[in-house]
N, C-alpha and C positions, 0 to 999 in steps of 0.2 A: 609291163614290167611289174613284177611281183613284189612287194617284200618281204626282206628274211627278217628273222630274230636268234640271235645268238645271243646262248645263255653261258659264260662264262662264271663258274662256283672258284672262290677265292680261298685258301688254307690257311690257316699262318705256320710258318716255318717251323719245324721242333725245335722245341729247346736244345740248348748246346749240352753235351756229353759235358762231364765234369770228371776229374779225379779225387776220389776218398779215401782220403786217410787221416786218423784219428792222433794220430804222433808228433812229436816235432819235426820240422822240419832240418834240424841239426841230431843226430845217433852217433854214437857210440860205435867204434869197428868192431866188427863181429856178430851186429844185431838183424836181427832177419826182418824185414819189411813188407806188408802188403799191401798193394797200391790196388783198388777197387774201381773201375767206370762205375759213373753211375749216370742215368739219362731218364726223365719222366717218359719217355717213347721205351718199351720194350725194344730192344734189340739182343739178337741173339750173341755177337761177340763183336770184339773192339780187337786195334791192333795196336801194342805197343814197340815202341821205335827209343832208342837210344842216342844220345845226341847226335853219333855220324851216319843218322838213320838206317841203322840197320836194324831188322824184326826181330824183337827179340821174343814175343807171345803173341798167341791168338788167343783171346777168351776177357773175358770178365775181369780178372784179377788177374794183377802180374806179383809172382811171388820174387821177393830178390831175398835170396837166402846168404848169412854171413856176409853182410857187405862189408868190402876191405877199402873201398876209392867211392868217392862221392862221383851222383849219378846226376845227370836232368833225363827223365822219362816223357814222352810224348804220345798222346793217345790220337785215335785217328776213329771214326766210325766212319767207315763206306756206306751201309745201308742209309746214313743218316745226311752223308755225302757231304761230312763235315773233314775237312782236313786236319792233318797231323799240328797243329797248332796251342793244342792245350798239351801244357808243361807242368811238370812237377821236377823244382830239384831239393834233392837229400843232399845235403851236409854231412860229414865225418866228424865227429870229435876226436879229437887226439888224446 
């Protein structure tokens, strides 16, 4: 009987995707909004989801133009096989 050696190399996990934006979190109706992934891992696009998870963009930035009703946005990276869990929501001012 011989023995083996197994060499198992350990990674640590990416960092979590994040949402950016620079604004309040309470606008004014009619104000146009860009909501930015951002991840220290390159990745090449992110998926955003609407609260009754439906898709509402592929890519990097989701543009929400003229918002009239307050949102919560949910980003999702696959590649990073991080689920739809990080939230942002906008507020309306009246």
């Amino acid at each position: 009987m011989t023995a083996q050696t197994q060499v198992t190399t350990m990674h640590p996990l990416p960092a979590t995707p994040g949402i950016i934006w620079a604004g309040p979190s309470t606008v004014c109706a009619g104000t146009d909004v860009a909501l930015q992934a951002g991840s220290t891992v390159p990745v090449d696009s992110f998926l955003w989801y609407n609260l009754n998870g439906d898709l509402l963009h592929v890519g990097n930035v989701l543009l929400l133009d003229d918002m009239q009703t307050a949102g919560s946005f949910f980003l999702e990276s696959p590649i990073l096989r991080m689920p739809g869990i990080l939230a942002m929501a906008i507020l309306l001012r009246q």
